[in-house]
C-alpha positions as CSV (number, residue, x, y, z in Angstrom):
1,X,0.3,216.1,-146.6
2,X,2.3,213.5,-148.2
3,X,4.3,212.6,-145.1
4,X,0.8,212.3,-143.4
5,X,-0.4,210.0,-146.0
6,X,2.8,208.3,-145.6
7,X,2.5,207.9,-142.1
8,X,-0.8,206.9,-141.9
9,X,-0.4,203.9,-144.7
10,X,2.9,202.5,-142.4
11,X,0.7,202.6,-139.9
12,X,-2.0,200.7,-141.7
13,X,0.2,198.2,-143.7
14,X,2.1,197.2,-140.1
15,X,-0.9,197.0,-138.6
16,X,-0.5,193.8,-137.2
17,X,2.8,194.7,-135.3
18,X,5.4,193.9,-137.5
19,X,6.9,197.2,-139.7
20,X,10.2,195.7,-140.3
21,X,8.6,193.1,-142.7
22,X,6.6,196.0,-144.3
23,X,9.4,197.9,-144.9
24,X,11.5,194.8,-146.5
25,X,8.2,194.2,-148.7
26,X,8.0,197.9,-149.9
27,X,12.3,197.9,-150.5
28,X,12.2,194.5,-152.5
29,X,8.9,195.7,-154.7
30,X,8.5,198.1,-157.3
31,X,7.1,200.5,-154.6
32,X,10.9,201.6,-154.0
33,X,10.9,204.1,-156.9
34,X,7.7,206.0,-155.7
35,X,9.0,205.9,-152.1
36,X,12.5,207.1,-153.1
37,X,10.3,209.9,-155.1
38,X,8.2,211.1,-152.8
39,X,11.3,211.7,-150.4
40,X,13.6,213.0,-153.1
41,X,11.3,215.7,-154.6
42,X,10.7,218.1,-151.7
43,X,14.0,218.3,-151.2
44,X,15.1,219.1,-154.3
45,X,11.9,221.4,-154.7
46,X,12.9,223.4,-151.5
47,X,16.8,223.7,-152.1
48,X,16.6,224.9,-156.2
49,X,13.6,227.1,-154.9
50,X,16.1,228.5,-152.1
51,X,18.6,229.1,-154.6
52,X,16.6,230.7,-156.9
53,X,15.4,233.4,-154.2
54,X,19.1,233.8,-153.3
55,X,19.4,235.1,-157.1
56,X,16.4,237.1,-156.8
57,X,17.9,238.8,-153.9
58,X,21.2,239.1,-155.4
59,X,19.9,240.3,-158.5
60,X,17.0,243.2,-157.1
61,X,20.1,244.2,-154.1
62,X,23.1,243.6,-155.1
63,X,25.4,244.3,-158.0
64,X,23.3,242.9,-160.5
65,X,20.5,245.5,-160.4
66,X,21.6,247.2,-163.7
67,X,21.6,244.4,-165.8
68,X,18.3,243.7,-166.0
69,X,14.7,242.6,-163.9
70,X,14.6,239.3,-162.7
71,X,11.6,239.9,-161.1
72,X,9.8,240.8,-164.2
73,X,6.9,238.8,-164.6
74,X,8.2,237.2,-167.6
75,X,11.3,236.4,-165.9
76,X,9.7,235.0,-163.3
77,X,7.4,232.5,-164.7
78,X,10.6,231.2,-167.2
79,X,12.3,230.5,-163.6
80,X,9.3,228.6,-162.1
81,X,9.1,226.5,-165.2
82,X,12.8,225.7,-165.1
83,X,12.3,225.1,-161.7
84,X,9.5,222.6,-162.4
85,X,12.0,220.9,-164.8
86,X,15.0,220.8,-162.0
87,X,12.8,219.1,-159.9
88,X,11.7,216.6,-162.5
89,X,15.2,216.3,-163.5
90,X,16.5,216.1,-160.3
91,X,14.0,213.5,-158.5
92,X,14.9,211.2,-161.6
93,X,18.0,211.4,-161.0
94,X,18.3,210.7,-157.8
95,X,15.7,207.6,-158.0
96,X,18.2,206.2,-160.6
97,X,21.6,206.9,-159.0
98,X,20.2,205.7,-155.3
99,X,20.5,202.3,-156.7
């Protein structure tokens, strides 16, 4: 969805044939930081999301099993909240150290 928004306002703002100046506009204004965002926080969503299933698999398959349930309920819904603050965390970071 957000690539397709994306896509669709490139495709509006260079309208009149000329994206190079569009993107030199949207590098030079404040419209960096949301840009840099909206690229950054997928990929962070998607790779700490990967790694937490890897643990979840690890933990209900493989050695782990007796030490606990990660996949109580409980468990689960403290991991998508600190995944919701990895993703915060990490998007930040990456808007800052880009520049």
């Amino acid at each position: 969805m957000v690539c397709r928004a994306a896509s669709v306002g490139a495709g509006v703002l260079a309208f009149n044939g000329d994206l190079v100046s569009v993107v030199d506009f949207v590098r030079d204004s404040f419209l960096v930081y949301p840009a840099r965002a909206l690229v950054a926080a997928p990929l962070i969503y998607h790779y700490a999301a990967g790694i937490r299933h890897s643990v979840w698999d690890h933990a209900k398959y493989g050695m782990q099993s007796e030490k606990g349930d990660l996949l109580d309920p409980k468990v689960v819904d403290k991991l998508s909240w600190g995944l919701m603050y990895v993703t915060a965390a990490g998007t930040l970071g990456a808007v800052v150290y880009s520049f």
